[in-house]
C-alpha positions in Angstrom: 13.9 0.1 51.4 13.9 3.0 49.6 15.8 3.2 46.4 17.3 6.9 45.4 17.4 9.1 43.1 20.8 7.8 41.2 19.7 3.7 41.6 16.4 4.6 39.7 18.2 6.4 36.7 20.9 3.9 36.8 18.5 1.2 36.4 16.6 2.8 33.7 19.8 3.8 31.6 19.3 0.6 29.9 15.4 1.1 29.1 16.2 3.4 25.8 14.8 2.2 22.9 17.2 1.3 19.8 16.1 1.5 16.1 15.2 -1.1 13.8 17.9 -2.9 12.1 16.8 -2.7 8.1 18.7 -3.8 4.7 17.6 -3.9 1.3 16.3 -7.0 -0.6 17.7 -8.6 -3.6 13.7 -7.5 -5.3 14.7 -3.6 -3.0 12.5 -3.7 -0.5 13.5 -2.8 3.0 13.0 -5.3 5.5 14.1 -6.3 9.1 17.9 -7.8 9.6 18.0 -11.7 10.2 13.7 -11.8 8.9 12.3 -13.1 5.1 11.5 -10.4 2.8 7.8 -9.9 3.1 7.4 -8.4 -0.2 9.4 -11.5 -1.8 9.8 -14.4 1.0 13.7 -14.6 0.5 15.8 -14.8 3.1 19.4 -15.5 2.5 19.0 -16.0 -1.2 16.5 -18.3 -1.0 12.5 -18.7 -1.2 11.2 -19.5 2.2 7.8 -18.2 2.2 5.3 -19.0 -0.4 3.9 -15.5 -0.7 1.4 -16.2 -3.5 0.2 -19.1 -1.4 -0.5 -16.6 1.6 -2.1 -14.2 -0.3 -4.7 -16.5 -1.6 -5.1 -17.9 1.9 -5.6 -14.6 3.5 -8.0 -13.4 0.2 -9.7 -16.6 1.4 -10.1 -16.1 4.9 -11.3 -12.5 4.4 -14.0 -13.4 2.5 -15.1 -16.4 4.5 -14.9 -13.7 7.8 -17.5 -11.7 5.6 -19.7 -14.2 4.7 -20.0 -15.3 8.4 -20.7 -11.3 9.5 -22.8 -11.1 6.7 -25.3 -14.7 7.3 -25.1 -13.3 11.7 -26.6 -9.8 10.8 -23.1 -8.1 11.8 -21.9 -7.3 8.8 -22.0 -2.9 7.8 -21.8 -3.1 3.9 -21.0 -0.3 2.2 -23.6 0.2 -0.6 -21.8 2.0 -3.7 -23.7 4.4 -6.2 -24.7 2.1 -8.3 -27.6 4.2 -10.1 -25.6 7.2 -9.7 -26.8 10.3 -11.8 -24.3 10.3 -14.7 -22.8 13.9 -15.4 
């Protein structure tokens, strides 16, 4: 059956999008209401997330990613100017 005009739009009414939620850290970052800092890893005054640990894990992963593009053929290095003309 066909739905009308008024149904659709009161259906939809409820569609709008709402803003992000967003308080200040204790180090004064912004970050998401109810979510760890992830600048710090605190969350409610305390350290739940290692962030040191996760950057050295993603440092490592990034670099094992470009050794396996580079050892397939895939990888598109970006060759700097080494022997660039000095001025």
């Amino acid at each position: 059956m066909r739905r009308n005009h008024s149904q659709t739009a009161q259906r939809r009414s409820h569609h709008a999008l709402s803003n992000v939620r967003v308080s200040r850290c204790d180090c004064g970052e912004l970050r998401v209401s109810h979510r760890a800092c992830p600048n710090c890893g605190k969350y409610n005054g305390r350290v739940v997330i290692d962030v040191v640990a996760r950057g050295k894990r993603d440092a490592r992963r990034a670099k094992r990613r470009q050794t396996e593009l580079r050892e397939s053929g895939q990888a598109t290095e970006k060759k700097e100017k080494e022997t660039a003309p000095a001025k």
